[in-house]
C-alpha positions, 0 to 999 in steps of 0.5 A: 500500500502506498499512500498518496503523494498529495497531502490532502489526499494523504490526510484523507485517506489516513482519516479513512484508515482511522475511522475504519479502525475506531469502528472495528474497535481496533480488533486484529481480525477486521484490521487484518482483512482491511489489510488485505483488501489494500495488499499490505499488513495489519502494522502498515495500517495500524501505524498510519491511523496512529499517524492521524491520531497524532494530528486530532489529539493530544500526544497523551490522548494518543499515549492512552490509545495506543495503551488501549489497543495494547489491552485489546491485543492482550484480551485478544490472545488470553481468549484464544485458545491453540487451534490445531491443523487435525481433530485433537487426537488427545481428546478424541482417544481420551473423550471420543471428543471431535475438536481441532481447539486445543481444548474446549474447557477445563477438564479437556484443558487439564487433560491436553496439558498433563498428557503433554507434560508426561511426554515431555518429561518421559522423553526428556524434553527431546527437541526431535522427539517434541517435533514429532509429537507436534506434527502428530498433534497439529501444532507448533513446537512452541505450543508444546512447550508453553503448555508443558510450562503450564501443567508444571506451573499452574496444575503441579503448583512448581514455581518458575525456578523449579521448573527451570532446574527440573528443565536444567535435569533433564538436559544432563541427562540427555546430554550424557545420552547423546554422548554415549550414543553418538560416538561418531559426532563425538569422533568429529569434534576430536578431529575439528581440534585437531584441524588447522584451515578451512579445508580440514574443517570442511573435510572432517565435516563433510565426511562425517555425514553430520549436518552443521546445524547438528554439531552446532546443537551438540557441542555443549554436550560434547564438552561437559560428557567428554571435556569435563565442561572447558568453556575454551574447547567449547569456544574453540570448536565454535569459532571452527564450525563457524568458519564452516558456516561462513564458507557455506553462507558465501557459497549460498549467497553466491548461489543466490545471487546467481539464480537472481541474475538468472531470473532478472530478464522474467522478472523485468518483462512481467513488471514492465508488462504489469506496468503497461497494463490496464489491469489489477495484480488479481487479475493481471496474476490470473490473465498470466497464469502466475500466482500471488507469491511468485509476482511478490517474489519478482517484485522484491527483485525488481525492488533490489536489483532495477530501482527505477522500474521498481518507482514506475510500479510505485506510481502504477500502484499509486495511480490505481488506489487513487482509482479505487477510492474514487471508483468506490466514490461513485459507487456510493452516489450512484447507490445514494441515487437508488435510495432517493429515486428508486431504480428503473425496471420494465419502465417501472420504479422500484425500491432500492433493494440489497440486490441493486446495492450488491449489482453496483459494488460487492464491497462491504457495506461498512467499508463504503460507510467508512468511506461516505463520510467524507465523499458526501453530505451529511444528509445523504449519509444519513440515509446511507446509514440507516439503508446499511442499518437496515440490512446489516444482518443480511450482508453475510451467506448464512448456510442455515437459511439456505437450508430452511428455504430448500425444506420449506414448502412455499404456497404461491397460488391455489383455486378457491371454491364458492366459500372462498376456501382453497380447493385441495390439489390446485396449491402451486407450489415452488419447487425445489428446481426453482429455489437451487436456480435462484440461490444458484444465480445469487451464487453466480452474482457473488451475492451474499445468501440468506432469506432476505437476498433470497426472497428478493432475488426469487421475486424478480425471477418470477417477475421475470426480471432475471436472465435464467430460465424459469422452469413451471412451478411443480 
């Protein structure tokens, strides 16, 4: 996201980014899909409403704000609770409980967190062995830790400094394991002592079939196994390994630099391509048959190595997001235009309806408020507002009204006899062919679905109002 090289522009744009945020009440999930909405990140957004602050506050009004949104960002984390990437297998084997959370209350919490603990402390902490266990719980390795922590603390009743030296235990005993079972690292480190230059070192690790990161890991254990714990062959072992890793660095670097310059030519056609379209990145990605990341990754680049055709897509970019604030600006008058005057159907003038908003922008509702304030009279926002107050609980597709409209029986017509009572076999009554193609095309129109935008899309299809077939009722 690029702001706005003119300042009033800039200041407009900035008061729209911090509205927005008041709005949401500075939440990170409605921050993040703004974010995502202008192709940068939620700390880009937070620090230019921040920067607006600065200009309608007082610098101890913005202090209490920002300490503000520090408690949002700790309410926010202390309520979350650890999702997992599979069903919970703790709990599905423990409760016969189907859940990818963590835990869903305390008994569940007090038997995720034990289960873990007692694999922690049976297998020593083992940093291979916690990866694994992760990956068969779908989780981090941080999770596992933090809740070993936890059980040790808050269940056990261990203090901090307890934990740590039961920690501090069972890394002894680990690393006399390691020692003994691995004579052949322990083989390595006596030849790098004996090693003189960088071809020795490379040689002797090489040969020795163990990757550096694991002698990195390893060297502590080494020494207080096999060399009573001399913090200078300690020291001396390091400073070798490390003329190994700078050796790989300058091969990796210079690899790296290679496949840039092999990739510059791609990478300067498709921006300068990008550049003389017409088109969006969405859309440009799609027309090109390359994904989001691999056009990021050409223009991270472009940004290194060609500095002036990274500034001609600034200004592109630019030019576009001045664009889009003023195409949804138009949008908005045009939307007020239906609210005031109606739309044209069949030479008829209708209500302005969810579906005449949805058929001039698919952008949120409170999005467009957002961006009304500034763009229209207060009057003509009023009305705005109350038409998205009005419809507020029908923005989003809601699977359970699909549901009940599809085993709902919905009478349209019968005959009636001569007491005007309705004659039995003469209902019609809307079949459930009729209902999937209406929520069809309301799928097809990117239309949110729910009874309302249900109920008035089925009435312009039996009005005839829509370009899809419309079959006899059954």
């Amino acid at each position: 996201m690029k702001l706005p090289t003119d300042e009033k522009e800039k200041l407009e744009f900035l008061k729209y980014l911090y509205d927005y945020c008041v709005s949401a009440n500075w939440n990170k999930e409605k921050m993040e899909q703004l974010a995502k909405q202008l192709d940068t990140n939620i700390g880009h957004i937070k620090r230019n409403a921040i920067e607006y602050a600065y200009k309608i506050m007082s610098r101890n009004e913005v202090k209490q704000l920002e300490a503000k949104i520090r408690e949002i960002r700790k309410k926010e984390k202390e309520v979350s609770v650890p999702s997992l990437s599979k069903i919970n297998p703790i709990l599905y084997q423990t409760k016969g409980k189907n859940t990818t959370k963590l835990w869903e209350d305390e008994d569940d919490k007090q038997i995720v967190l034990k289960t873990i603990y007692n694999f922690c402390e049976e297998n020593n902490y083992d940093a291979n062995k916690i990866k694994e266990y992760a990956k068969w719980l779908g989780a981090n390795i941080n999770t596992i830790t933090i809740s070993a922590k936890e059980y040790a603390t808050k269940y056990l009743g261990l203090t901090l400094e307890e934990y740590s030296d039961k920690r501090v235990q069972h890394a002894v005993i680990k690393s006399k394991q390691i020692a003994k079972q691995n004579s052949n690292i322990a083989n390595a480190y006596e030849k790098l002592l004996k090693a003189n230059n960088l071809e020795e070192i490379k040689s002797i690790i090489e040969n020795s079939n163990i990757e550096i990161t694991r002698l990195s890991k390893d060297v502590a254990d080494f020494v207080n196994s096999y060399k009573n714990g001399d913090e200078l062959i300690k020291q001396l072992l390091v400073k070798k390994m490390n003329i190994y890793k700078e050796y790989l660095n300058k091969q990796i670097t210079v690899q790296k630099e290679k496949e840039k310059n092999e990739l510059l030519p791609i990478a300067n056609n498709i921006l300068e391509k990008f550049i003389n379209s017409n088109e969006i990145i969405p859309v440009f990605c799609k027309n090109n048959n390359i994904n989001k990341a691999t056009f990021n990754k050409y223009l991270n680049l472009i940004k290194e190595k060609n500095p002036p055709l990274y500034n001609s897509y600034i200004k592109k970019i630019t030019e576009i997001q001045k664009k889009w604030y003023s195409y949804k600006v138009k949008q908005i008058r045009q939307i007020i235009s239906g609210l005031k005057n109606g739309i044209e159907i069949n030479g008829q003038i209708k209500k302005f309806d969810l579906i005449d908003y949805y058929s001039i922008t698919k952008t949120s509702i409170n999005e467009m408020l957002q961006i009304a304030k500034d763009n229209v009279t207060q009057k003509d926002f009023d009305l705005f507002n109350k038409f998205a107050k009005q419809n507020e609980r029908n923005t989003e597709t809601n699977t359970k009204d699909i549901n009940q409209i599809m085993n709902q029986k919905i009478m349209i017509s019968y005959e009636k006899d001569k007491n005007n009572e309705p004659i039995p076999g003469t209902e019609v009554i809307v079949s459930n062919e009729d209902k999937q193609k209406v929520i069809n095309y309301l799928r097809y129109k990117k239309i949110p679905i729910n009874l309302k935008t249900y109920s008035l899309m089925y009435k312009r299809y039996i009005n005839g109002e829509l370009e899809i077939k419309q079959d006899k009722h059954k």
